[in-house]
C-alpha positions as CSV (number, residue, x, y, z in Angstrom):
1,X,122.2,99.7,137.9
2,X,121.7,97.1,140.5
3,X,120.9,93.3,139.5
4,X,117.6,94.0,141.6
5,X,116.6,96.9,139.1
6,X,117.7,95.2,136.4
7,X,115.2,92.1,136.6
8,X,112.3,94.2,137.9
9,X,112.9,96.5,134.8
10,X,113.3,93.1,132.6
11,X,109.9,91.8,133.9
12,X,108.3,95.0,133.6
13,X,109.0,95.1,129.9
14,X,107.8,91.5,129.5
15,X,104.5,91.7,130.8
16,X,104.1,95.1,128.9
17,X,104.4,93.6,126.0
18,X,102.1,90.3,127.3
19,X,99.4,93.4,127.7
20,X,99.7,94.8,124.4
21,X,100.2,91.1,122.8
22,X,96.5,90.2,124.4
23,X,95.0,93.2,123.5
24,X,96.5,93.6,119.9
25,X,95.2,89.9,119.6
26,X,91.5,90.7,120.6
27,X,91.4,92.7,117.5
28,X,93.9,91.2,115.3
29,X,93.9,87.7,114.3
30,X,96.7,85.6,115.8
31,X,97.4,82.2,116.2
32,X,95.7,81.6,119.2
33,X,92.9,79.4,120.5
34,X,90.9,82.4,119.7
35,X,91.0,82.7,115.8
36,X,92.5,79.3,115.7
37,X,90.2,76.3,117.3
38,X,88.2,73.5,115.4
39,X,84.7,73.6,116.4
40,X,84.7,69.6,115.8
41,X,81.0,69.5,117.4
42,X,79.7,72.2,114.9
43,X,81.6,71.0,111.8
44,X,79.9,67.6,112.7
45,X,76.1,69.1,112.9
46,X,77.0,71.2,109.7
47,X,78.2,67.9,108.0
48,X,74.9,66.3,108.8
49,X,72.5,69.0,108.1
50,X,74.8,70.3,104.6
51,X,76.2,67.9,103.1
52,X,74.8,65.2,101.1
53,X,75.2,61.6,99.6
54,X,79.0,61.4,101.2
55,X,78.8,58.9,104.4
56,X,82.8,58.4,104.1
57,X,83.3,62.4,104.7
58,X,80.8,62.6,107.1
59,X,82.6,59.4,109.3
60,X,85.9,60.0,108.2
61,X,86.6,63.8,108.2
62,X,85.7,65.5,111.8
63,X,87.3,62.4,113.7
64,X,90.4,62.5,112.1
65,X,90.7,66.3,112.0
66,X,89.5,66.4,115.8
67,X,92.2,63.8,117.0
68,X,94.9,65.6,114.7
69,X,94.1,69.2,116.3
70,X,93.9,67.8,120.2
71,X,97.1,66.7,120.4
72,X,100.2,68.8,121.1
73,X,102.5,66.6,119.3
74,X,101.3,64.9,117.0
75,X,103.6,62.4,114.9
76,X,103.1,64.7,111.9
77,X,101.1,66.9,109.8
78,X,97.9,65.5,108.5
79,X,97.3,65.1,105.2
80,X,94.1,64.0,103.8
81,X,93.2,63.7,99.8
82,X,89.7,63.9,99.1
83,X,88.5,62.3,95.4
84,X,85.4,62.2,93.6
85,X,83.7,63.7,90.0
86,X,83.1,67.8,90.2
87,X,80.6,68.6,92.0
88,X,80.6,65.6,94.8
89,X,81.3,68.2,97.5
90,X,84.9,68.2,98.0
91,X,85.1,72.3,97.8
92,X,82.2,72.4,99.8
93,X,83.6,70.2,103.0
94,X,87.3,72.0,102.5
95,X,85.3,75.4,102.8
96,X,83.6,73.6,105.9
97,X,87.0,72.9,107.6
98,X,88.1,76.4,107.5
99,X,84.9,77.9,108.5
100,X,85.1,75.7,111.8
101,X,88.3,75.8,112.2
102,X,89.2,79.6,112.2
103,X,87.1,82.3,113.2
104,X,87.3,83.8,109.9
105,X,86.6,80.9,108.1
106,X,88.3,80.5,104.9
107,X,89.3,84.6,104.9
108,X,91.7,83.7,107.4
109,X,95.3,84.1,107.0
110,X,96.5,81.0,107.6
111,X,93.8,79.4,105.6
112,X,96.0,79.0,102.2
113,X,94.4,78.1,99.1
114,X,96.1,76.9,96.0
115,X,94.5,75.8,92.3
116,X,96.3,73.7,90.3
117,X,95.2,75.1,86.8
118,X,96.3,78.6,88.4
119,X,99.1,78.1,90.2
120,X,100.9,75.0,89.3
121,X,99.8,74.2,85.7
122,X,103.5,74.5,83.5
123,X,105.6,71.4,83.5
124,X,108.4,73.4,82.0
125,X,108.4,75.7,86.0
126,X,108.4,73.1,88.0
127,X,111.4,73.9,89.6
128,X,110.3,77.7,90.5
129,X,107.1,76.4,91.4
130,X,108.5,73.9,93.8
131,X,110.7,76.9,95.2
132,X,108.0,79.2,95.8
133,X,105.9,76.5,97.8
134,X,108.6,75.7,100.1
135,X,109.2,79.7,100.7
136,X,105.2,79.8,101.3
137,X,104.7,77.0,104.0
138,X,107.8,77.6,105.5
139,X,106.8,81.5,106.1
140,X,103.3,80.6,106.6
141,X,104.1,78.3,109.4
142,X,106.7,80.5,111.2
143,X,103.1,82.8,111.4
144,X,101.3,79.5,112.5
145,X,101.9,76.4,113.2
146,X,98.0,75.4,113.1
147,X,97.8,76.6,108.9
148,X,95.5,74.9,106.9
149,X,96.6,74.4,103.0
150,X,94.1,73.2,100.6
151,X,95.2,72.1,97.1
152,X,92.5,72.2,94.8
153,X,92.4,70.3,91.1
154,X,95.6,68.1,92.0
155,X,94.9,66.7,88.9
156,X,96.1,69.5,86.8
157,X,98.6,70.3,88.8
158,X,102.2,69.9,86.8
159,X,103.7,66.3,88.4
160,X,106.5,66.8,90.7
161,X,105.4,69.9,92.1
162,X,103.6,68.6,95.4
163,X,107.2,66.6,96.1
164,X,108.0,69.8,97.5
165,X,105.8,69.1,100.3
166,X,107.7,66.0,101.8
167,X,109.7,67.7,104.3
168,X,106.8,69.2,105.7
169,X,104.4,66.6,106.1
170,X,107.2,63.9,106.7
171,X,107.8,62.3,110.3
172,X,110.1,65.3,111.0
173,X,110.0,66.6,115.0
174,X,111.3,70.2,112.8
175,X,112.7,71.2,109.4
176,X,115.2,74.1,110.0
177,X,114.0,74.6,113.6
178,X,110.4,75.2,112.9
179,X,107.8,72.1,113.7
180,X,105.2,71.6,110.9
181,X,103.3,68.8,112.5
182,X,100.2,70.7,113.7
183,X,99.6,71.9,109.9
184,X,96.8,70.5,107.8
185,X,96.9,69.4,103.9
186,X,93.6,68.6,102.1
187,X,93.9,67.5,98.3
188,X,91.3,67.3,96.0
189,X,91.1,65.4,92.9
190,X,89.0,64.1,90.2
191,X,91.4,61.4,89.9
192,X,89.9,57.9,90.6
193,X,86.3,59.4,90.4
194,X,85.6,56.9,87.7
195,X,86.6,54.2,89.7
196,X,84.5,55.3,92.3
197,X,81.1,55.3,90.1
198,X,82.2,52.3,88.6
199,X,82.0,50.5,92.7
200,X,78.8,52.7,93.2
201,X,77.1,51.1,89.6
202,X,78.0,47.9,91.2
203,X,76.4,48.3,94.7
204,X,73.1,49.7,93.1
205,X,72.8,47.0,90.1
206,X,73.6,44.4,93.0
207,X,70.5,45.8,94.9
208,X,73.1,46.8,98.3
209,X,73.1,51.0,99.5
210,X,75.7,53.0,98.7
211,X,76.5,53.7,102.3
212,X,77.3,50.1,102.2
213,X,80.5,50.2,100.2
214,X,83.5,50.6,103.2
215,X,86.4,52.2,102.7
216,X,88.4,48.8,102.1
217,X,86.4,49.0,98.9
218,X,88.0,52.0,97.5
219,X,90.8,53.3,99.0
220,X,93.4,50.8,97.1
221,X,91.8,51.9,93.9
222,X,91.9,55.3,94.6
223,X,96.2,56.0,95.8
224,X,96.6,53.6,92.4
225,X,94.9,55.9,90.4
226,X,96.5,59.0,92.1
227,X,99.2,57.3,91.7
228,X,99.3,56.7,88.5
229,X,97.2,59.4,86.7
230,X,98.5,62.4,84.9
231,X,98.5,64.9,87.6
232,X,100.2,66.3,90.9
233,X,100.4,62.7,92.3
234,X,101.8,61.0,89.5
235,X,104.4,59.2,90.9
236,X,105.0,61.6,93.7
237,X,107.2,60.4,96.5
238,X,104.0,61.7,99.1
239,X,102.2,58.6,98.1
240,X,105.2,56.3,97.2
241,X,105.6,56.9,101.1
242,X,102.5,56.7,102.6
243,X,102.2,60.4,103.5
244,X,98.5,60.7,102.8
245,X,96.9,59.6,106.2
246,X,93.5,59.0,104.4
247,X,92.0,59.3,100.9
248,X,88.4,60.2,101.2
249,X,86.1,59.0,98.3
250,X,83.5,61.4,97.5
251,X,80.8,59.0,95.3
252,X,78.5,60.4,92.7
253,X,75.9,62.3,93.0
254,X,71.9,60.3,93.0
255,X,69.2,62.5,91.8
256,X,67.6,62.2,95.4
257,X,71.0,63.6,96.7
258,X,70.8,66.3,94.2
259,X,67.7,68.1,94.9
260,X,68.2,68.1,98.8
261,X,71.0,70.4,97.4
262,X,68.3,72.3,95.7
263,X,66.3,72.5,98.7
264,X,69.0,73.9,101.0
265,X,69.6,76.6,98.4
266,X,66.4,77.2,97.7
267,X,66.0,77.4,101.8
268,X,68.9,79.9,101.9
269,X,67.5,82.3,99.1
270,X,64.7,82.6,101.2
271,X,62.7,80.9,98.1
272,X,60.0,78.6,97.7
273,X,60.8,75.2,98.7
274,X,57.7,72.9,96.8
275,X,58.4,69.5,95.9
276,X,57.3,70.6,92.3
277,X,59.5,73.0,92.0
278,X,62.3,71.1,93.7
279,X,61.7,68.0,90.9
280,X,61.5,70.1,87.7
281,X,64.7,72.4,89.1
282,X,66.6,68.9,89.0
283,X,65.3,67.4,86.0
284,X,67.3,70.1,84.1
285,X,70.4,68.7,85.3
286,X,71.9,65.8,82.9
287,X,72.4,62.4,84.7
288,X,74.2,59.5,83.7
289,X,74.2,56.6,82.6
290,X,71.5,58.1,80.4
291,X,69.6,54.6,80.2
292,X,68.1,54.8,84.0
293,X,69.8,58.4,85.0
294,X,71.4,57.3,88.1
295,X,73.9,59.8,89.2
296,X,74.4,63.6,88.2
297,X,76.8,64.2,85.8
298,X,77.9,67.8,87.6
299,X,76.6,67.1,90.7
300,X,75.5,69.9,93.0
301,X,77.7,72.0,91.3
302,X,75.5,73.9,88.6
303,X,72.3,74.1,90.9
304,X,73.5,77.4,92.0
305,X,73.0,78.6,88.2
306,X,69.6,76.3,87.8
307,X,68.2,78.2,90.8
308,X,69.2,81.5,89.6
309,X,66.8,81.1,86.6
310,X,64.2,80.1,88.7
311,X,64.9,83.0,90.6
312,X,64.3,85.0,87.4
313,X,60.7,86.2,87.1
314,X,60.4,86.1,83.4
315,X,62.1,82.0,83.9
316,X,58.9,80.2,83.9
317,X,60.1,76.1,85.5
């Protein structure tokens, strides 16, 4: 066979397999800018229009994610750690990143979600534990080096675990050959939520807004109590080294915050949406401090459940 034949049988073979590549991947997810590109404009409206009562999310969240995904080469992965009582929203904006980020939302497969009660609670398996998360993002990266990994409940997750991650989220150019700096980590943590109600009692009884308190205010607070509570960052070696690029507060709920959450889930059931019904849906929930019922002691996590029994015909509100 002549040299000639050779590289014209060569190419032929390449851009056979270029075809099939594009058209396996109009059907089957890859990791191209076809199943994998943030929608920074859209996550921005849906911050605005869905989520409530957060202004450090809403400022801090799509620029950081949107000047993480433009660049080719970025210095490394980013890792953001988003804190706050249950209910503040930090599920809902992680389920907001995926759903803007892939085009299968948070059913993609390299959207990986882990829960600390679940997956990581045993101090005793650390060590296996550790092992199998290193197997995990390594394998999930090879797939795609755009992966998003959320770690949900850091604060039950078994300390020590999450020092596993420190190769790959590290100012490494590659670990073993394969470059992990395009990834995203979110954590999420009730750790330092107290703190943060404590600032946001503060601000109120001192007459200021809420959307006053900068993040100067908190973020100190909040890696010491990461830090330093029992939990997946007690005394980790990511925040010894400054590996979290930002911690996010997520401040208590206000009863006015609360039933706009009513109100969009009302909206989305198709239900009705009067104010009366809106005010005696939230006055079921339990606020705190019980004195002047400031801030909602779940959140908008349980109106879900309030509107179902509204939903109810034989649930009189």
């Amino acid at each position: 066979m002549s040299t000639g034949t050779y590289i014209i049988g060569a190419l032929g073979v390449s851009i056979g397999f270029a075809g099939y590549n594009h058209v396996y991947c109009k059907y089957n997810e890859c990791c191209d800018n076809q199943w994998v590109d943030l929608k920074s404009t859209e996550l921005e409206e849906e911050f605005q229009k869905n989520l409530f009562g957060q202004h450090f999310a809403k400022l801090i969240v799509p620029k950081i994610l949107n000047t993480h995904v433009l660049k080719t080469q970025p210095k490394k992965a980013l890792v953001m750690s988003f804190h706050g009582w249950t209910g503040c929203g930090k599920n809902h904006v992680s389920r907001m990143i995926a759903k803007h980020m892939f085009t299968r939302g948070s059913d993609s497969t390299f959207h990986h979600l882990y829960i600390g009660s679940q997956d990581f609670p045993h101090k005793q398996e650390v060590n296996k534990y550790r092992d199998r998360l290193r197997k995990e993002i390594e394998e999930a990266t090879k797939k795609c080096e755009r992966s998003l990994f959320i770690f949900d409940e850091v604060d039950k997750i078994a300390p020590g675990v999450l020092d596993a991650l420190k190769p790959y989220i590290d100012y490494h150019e590659n670990v073993k050959g394969v470059d992990y700096r395009r990834n995203v980590f979110i954590f999420l943590s009730d750790a330092g939520g107290n703190n943060l109600t404590g600032v946001a009692v503060k601000f109120w009884s001192e007459g200021k807004n809420r959307e006053d308190i900068t993040l100067k205010d908190v973020e100190y607070v909040i890696s010491k109590n990461a830090y330093n509570e029992p939990g997946g960052l007690w005394h980790s070696e990511i925040v010894k080294k400054d590996l979290i690029d930002v911690y996010v507060p997520f401040l208590p709920l206000e009863k006015k915050h609360v039933k706009k959450c009513i109100l969009a889930e009302l909206r989305a059931r198709k239900l009705r949406t009067d104010s009366s019904i809106v005010d005696r849906i939230a006055d079921q929930l339990l606020y705190v401090p019980e004195e002047v019922e400031l801030f909602s002691a779940s959140g908008c996590k349980k109106v879900n459940q309030k509107v179902d029994l509204f939903a109810t015909e034989d649930f009189e509100v």
